[in-house]
C-alpha positions as CSV (number, residue, x, y, z in Angstrom):
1,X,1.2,64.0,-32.0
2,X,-0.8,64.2,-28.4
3,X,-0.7,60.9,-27.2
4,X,-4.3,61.7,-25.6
5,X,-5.5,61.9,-29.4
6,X,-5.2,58.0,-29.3
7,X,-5.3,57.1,-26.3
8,X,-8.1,56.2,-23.8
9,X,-7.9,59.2,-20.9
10,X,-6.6,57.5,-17.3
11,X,-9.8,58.2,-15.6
12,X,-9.5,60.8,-12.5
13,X,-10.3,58.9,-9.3
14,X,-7.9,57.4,-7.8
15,X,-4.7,57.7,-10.6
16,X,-1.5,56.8,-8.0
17,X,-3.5,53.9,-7.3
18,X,-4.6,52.7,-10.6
19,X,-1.0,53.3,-12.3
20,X,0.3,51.5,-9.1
21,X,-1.9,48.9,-9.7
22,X,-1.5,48.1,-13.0
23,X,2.0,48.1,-13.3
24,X,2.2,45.0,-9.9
25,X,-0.5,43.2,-12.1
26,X,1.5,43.0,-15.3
27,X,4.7,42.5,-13.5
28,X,2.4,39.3,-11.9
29,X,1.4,38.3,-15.1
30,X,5.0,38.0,-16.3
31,X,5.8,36.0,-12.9
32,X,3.3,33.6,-13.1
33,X,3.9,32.8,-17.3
34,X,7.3,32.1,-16.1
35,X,5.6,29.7,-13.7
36,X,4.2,27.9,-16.1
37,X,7.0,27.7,-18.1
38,X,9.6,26.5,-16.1
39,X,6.8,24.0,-14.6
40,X,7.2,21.9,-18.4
41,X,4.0,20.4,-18.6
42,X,1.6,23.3,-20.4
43,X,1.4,26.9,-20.9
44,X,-1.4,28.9,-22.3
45,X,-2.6,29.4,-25.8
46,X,-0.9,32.2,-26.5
47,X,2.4,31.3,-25.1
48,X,2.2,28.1,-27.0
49,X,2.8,30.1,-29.5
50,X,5.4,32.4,-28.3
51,X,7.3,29.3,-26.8
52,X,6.9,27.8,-30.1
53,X,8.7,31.0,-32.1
54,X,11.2,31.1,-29.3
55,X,12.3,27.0,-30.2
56,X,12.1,27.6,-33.8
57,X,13.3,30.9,-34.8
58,X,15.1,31.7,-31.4
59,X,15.0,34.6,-28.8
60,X,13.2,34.1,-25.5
61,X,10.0,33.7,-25.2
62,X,8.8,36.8,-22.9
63,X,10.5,39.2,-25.9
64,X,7.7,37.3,-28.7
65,X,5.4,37.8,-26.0
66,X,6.3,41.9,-26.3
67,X,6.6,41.5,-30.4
68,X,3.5,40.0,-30.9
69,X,2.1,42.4,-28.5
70,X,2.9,44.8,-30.5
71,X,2.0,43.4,-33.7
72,X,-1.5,42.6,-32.6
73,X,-1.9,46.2,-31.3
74,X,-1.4,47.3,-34.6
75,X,-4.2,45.0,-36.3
76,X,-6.3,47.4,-34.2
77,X,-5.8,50.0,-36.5
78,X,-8.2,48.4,-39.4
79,X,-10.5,47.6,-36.2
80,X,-10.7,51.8,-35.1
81,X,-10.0,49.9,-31.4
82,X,-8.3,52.8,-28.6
83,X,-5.7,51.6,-26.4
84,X,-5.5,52.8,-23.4
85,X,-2.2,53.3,-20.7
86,X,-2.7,49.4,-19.6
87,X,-2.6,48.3,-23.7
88,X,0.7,49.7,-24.2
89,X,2.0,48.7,-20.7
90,X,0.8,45.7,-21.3
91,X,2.9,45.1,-24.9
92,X,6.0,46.6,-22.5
93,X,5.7,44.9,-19.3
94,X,4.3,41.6,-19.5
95,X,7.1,39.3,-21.7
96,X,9.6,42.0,-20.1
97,X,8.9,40.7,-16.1
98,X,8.6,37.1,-17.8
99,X,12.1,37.2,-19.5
100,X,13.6,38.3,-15.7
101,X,11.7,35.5,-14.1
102,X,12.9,32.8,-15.6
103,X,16.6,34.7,-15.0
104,X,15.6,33.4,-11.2
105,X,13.5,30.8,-11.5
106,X,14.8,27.2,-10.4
107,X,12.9,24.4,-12.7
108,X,11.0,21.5,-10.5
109,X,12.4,18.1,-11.0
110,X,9.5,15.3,-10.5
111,X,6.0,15.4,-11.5
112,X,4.5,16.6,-7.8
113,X,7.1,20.0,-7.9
114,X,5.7,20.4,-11.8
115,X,2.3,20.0,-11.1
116,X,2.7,22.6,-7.7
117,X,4.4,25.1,-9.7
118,X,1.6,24.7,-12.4
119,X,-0.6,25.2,-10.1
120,X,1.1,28.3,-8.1
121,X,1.2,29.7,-12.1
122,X,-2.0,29.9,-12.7
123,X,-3.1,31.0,-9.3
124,X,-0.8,33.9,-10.2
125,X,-1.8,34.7,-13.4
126,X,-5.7,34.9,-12.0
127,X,-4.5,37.5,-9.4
128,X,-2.4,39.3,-11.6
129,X,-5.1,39.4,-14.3
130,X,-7.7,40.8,-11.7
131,X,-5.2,43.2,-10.6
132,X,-4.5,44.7,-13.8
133,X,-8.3,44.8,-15.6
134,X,-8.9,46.2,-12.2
135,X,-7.1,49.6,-12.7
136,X,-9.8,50.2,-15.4
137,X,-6.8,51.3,-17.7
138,X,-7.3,49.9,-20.6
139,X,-7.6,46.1,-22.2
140,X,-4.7,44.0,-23.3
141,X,-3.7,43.7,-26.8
142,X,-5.0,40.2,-27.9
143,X,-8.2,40.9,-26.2
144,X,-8.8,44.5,-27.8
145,X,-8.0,42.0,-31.0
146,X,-11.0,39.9,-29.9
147,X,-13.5,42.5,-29.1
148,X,-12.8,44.6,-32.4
149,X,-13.4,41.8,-34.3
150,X,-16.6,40.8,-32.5
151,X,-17.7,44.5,-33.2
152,X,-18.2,43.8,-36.8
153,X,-21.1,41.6,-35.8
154,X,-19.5,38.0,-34.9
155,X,-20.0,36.2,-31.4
156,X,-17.8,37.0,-29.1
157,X,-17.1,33.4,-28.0
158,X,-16.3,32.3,-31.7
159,X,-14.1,34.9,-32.4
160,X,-11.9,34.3,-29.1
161,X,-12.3,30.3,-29.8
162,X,-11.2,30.9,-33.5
163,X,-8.5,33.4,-32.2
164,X,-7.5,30.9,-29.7
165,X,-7.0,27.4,-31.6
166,X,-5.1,29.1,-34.0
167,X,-2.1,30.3,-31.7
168,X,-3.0,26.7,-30.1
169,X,-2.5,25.0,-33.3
170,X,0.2,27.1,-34.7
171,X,2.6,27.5,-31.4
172,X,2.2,23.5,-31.3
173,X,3.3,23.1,-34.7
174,X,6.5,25.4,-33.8
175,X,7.2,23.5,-30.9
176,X,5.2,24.8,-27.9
177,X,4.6,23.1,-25.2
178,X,0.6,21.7,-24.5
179,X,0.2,19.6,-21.6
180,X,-1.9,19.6,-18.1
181,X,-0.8,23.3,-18.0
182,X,-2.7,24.5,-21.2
183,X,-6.2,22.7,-19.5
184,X,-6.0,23.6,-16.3
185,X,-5.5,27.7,-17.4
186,X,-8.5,27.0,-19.5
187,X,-10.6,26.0,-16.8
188,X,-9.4,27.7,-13.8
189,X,-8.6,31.3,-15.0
190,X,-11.9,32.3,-15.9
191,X,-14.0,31.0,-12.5
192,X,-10.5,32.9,-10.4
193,X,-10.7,36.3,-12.3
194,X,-14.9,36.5,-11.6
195,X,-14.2,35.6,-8.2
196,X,-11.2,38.2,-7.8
197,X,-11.9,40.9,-10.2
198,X,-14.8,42.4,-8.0
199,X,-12.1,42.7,-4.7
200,X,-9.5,44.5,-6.9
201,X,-11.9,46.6,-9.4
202,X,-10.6,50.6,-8.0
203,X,-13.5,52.8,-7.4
204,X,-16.0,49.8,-8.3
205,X,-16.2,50.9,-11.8
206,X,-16.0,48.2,-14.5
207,X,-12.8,48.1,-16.5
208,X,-11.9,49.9,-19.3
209,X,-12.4,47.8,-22.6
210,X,-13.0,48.0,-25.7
211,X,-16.2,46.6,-26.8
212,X,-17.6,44.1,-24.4
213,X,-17.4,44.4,-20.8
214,X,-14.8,42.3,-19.1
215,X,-17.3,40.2,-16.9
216,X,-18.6,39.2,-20.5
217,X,-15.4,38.5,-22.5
218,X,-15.2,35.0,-21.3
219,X,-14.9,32.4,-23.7
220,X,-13.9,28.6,-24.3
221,X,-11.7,26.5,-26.5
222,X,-9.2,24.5,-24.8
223,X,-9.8,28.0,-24.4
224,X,-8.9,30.1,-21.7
225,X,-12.3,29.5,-20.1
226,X,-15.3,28.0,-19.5
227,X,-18.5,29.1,-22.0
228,X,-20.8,30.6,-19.6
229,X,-18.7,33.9,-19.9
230,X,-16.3,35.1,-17.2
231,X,-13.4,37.2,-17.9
232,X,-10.7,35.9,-19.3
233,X,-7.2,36.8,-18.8
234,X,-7.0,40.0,-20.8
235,X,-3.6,40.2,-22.6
């Protein structure tokens, strides 16, 4: 089957650099996970979860973060959502980069080295996100799970918060760790992406996604950002 049947085209301006690009922002994204994970006190929703199957049935974490990738990219399905190149880069890249980072990755001892490499994590993950949504290639899975669902005629905001406190609620159950971490990539990663995502967007065209635009896909539960609506970190 022609893969372009499926997929979202890579638009024509500027390819090198938007494949370029993409790939260094996932990589990024994997990087600065492993920041937070190695820092001990908080990861995000999402990896709450995956650090919560990697305790309790095994494996490490970045390889759930590529299985339930996966998984949720196939929910789209039902949802008629199109991937594009970044979607499946995305399930491929991101818990891949993660898994090599924590290969390399000393972890901090006393509260002041935590909270710094906390800090330098989500700095990370705001860059890489802008970096990534910037190449315009295509949304990440668990936010093409978002926006296909709000297409049936919910708000976007509850769907995400909904989406949201239930990998919260169910990675914490497993084991995952919620901490300082988990609030401070709620309310910081939304205000960095707005500010970033205009300085990295290629060709000043808005990224590709799936529904709502990504300036408008913000969204707020312990949530990964604050309600008035900037992007969030699309994964």
């Amino acid at each position: 089957m022609d893969p372009r049947a499926w997929l979202l085209p890579v638009p024509a301006d500027r390819r090198p650099r938007r494949l370029g690009q993409l790939v260094v922002g996932l990589a990024l994204y994997g990087a600065g996970q492993a920041l937070l994970v190695v820092a001990g006190i908080g990861v995000d929703p999402w990896d709450v979860l995956h650090q919560g199957l990697s305790r309790t049935v095994g494996g490490q974490i970045g390889t759930w973060t590529n299985l339930l990738g996966a998984v949720v990219l196939l929910a789209w399905i039902p949802l008629r959502q199109r991937p594009g190149v970044g979607t499946v880069a995305n399930v491929l890249l991101v818990g891949t980069s993660l898994n090599l980072t924590l290969l390399v990755l000393p972890h901090p001892t006393g509260l002041p080295l935590q909270l710094l490499t906390m800090v330098a994590g989500v700095a990370l993950v705001a860059v890489a996100t802008a970096t990534y949504i910037g190449a315009g290639l295509g949304p990440g899975p668990r936010d093409g799970l978002m926006t296909g669902i709000a297409a049936r005629g919910h708000s976007v905001r509850v769907v995400r918060t909904g989406l949201e406190l239930a990998v919260l609620l169910t990675g914490w159950l497993l084991g995952g760790t919620v901490g300082a971490g988990t609030v401070v990539f709620a309310v910081g990663i939304g205000p960095a992406v707005h500010v970033l995502l205009p300085l990295l967007r290629v060709g000043g065209s808005r990224p590709a996604m799936p529904g709502p635009a990504a300036d408008d896909v913000g969204a707020g539960v312990v949530s990964r950002s604050v309600a008035a609506g900037p992007p969030p970190a699309c994964r």
